[in-house]
C-alpha positions as CSV (number, residue, x, y, z in Angstrom):
1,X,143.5,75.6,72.3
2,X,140.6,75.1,74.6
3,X,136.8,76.2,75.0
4,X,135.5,78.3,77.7
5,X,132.4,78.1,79.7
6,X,131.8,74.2,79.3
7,X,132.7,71.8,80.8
8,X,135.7,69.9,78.7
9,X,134.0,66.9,79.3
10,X,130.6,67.6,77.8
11,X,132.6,69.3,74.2
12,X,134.3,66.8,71.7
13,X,137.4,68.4,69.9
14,X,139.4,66.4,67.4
15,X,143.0,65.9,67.0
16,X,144.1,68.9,64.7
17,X,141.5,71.2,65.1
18,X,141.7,74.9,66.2
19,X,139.4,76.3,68.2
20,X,140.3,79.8,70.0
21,X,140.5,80.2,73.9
22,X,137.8,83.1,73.6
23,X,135.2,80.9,71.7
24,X,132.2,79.6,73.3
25,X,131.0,76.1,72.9
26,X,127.6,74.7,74.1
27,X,127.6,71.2,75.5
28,X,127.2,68.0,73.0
29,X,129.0,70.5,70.3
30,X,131.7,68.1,68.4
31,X,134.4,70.1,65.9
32,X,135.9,67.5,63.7
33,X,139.9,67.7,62.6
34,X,141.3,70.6,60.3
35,X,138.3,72.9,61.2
36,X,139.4,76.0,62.8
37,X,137.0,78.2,64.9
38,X,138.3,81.8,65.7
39,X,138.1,84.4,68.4
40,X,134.8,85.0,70.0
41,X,132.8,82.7,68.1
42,X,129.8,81.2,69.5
43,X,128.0,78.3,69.1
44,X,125.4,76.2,71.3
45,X,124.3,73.3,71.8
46,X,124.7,70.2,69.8
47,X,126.6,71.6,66.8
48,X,128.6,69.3,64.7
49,X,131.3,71.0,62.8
50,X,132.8,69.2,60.2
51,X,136.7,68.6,59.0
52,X,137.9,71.9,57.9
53,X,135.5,73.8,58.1
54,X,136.3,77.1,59.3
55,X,134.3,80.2,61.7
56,X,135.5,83.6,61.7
57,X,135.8,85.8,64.2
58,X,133.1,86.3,66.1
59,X,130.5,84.4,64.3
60,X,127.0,83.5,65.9
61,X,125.9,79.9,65.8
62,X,122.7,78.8,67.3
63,X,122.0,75.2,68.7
64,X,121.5,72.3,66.7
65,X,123.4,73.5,63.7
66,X,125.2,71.3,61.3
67,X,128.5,72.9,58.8
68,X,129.3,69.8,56.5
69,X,133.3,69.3,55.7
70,X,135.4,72.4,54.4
71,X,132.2,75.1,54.6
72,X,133.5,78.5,55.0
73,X,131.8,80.7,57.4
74,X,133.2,84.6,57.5
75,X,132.9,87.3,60.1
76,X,129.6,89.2,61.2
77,X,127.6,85.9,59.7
78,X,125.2,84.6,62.3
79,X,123.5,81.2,62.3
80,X,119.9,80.4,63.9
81,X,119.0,77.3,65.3
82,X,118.9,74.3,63.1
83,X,120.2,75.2,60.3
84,X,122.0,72.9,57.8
85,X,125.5,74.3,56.1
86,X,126.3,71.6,53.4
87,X,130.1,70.7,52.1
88,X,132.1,73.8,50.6
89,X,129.1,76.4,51.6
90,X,130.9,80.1,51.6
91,X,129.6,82.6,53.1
92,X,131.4,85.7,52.1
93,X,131.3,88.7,54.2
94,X,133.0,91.9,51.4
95,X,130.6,93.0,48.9
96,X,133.3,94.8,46.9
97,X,136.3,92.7,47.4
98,X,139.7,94.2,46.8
99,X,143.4,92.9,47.8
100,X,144.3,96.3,47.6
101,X,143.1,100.4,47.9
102,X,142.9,102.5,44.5
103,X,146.4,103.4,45.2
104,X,147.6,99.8,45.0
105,X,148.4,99.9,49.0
106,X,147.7,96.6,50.0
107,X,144.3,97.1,52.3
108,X,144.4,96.5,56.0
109,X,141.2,95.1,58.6
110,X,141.0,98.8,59.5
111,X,140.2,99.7,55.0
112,X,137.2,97.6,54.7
113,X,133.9,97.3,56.7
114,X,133.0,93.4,56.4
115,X,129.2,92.4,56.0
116,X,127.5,89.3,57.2
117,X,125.1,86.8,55.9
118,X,122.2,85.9,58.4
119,X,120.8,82.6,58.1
120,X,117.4,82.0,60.0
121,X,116.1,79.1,62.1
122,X,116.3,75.9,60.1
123,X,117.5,76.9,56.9
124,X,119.7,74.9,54.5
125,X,122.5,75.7,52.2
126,X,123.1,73.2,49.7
127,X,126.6,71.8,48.6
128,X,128.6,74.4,47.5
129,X,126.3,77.4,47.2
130,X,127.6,80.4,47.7
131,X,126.0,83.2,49.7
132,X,126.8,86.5,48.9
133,X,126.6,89.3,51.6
134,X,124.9,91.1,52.9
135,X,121.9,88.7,51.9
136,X,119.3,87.4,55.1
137,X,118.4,83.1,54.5
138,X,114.6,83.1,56.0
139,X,113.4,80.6,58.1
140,X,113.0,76.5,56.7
141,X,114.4,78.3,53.5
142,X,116.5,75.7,51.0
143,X,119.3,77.0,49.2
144,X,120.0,74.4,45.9
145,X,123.5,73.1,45.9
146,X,126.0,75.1,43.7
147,X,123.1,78.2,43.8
148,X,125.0,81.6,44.1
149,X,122.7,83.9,46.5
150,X,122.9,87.5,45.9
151,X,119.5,88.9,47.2
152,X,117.6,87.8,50.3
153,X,115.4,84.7,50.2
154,X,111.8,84.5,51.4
155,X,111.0,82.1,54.5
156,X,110.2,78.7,53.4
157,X,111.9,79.4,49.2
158,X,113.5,76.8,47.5
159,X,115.6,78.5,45.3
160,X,118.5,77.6,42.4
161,X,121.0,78.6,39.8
162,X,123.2,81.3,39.2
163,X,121.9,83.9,40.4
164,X,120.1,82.1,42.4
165,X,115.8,82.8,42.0
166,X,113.0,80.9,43.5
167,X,111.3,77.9,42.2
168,X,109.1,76.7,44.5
169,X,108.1,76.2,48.1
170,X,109.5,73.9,51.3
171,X,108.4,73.0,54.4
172,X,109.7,72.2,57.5
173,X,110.3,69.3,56.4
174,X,112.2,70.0,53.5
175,X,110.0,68.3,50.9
176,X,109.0,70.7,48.4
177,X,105.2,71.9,48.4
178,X,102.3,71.2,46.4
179,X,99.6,73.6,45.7
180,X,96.5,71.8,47.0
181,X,94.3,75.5,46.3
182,X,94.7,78.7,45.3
183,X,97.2,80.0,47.4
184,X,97.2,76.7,49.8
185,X,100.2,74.6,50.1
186,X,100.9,71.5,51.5
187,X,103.6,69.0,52.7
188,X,103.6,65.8,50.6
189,X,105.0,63.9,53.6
190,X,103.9,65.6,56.9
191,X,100.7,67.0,55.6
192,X,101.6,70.4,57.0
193,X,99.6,73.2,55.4
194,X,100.7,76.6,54.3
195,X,99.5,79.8,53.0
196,X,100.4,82.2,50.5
197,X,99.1,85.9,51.5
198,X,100.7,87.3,49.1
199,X,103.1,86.9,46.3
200,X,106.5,85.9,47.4
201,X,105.4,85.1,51.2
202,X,104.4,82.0,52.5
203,X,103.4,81.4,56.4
204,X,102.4,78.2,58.3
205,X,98.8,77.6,58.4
């Protein structure tokens, strides 16, 4: 199977990968053996997806995106820019799975509705974590590796555990926050500065 709408020169498949003729591949995008990407899926620029990993049908991936080995990434989810999907990162799109209806029929695409998990511009799911749909990542957000997400995160959380709740405050550049004021946060390495408004938001200063 090929790409369409780049040129084959500028996109680097691996032996053994799957990636349907319908999917759309932005140029310096390299899809690593065993990862399988589906029909009408999207991605831009850059994008490294790694050995068996798999993208459902249809999926939206921005530019610049990484999806570590074996991360599973289901139908409606859509990916911003930048964002970081670690090893064995699932993101489930049925919030009441079933194999099959109240009658015991097994259930068909046309007997379900699926959901999708919408992870904003440089977020990060750690190893493992599991995201639960329909749940929204916000932007620079950090999910802690083996953290199952069942609610929405803030932009710039760090949150961990099962369920997964927030403990703290990132920045862009991933480094967790210190409070320098009351309601005044800032980046131990960059020296970026951020403010709390109110409880449970944080924006750039």
């Amino acid at each position: 199977m090929t790409t369409t709408n780049v040129p084959s020169t500028s996109v680097r498949i691996a032996d053994g990968a799957q990636v349907h003729d319908s999917a759309t591949l932005g140029s310096g995008t390299r899809v690593w053996e065993l990862a399988q990407i589906r029909e009408g899926a999207r991605l831009g620029e850059d994008c490294v997806v790694g050995r068996g990993a798999y993208l459902g049908t249809g999926v939206s991936v921005g530019s610049n995106v990484k999806i570590q080995n074996y991360a599973l990434v289901y139908e409606p989810a859509t990916l911003a820019d930048g964002v970081f999907v670690g090893p064995a990162v699932v993101l489930t799109n049925d919030h009441n799975p079933r194999a099959v209806d109240p009658h015991g029929r097994a259930k068909g695409a046309a007997d379900w509705e699926p959901v999708g998990v919408t992870v904003a511009e440089g977020a990060s799911l750690g190893a493992r974590s599991v995201c639960v749909a329909p749940v929204r990542i916000g932007r620079w957000a950090m999910v802690a590796a083996g953290a199952v997400v069942t609610r929405d995160v803030p932009d710039f959380a760090l949150v961990a555990g099962v369920p997964a709740r927030w403990i703290g405050w990132v920045g862009r550049a991933g480094e967790r926050l210190d409070e320098v004021a009351p309601g005044t946060w800032q980046c131990p390495r960059t020296g970026a500065r951020y403010e709390e408004p109110a409880q449970g938001r944080l924006t750039e200063a």
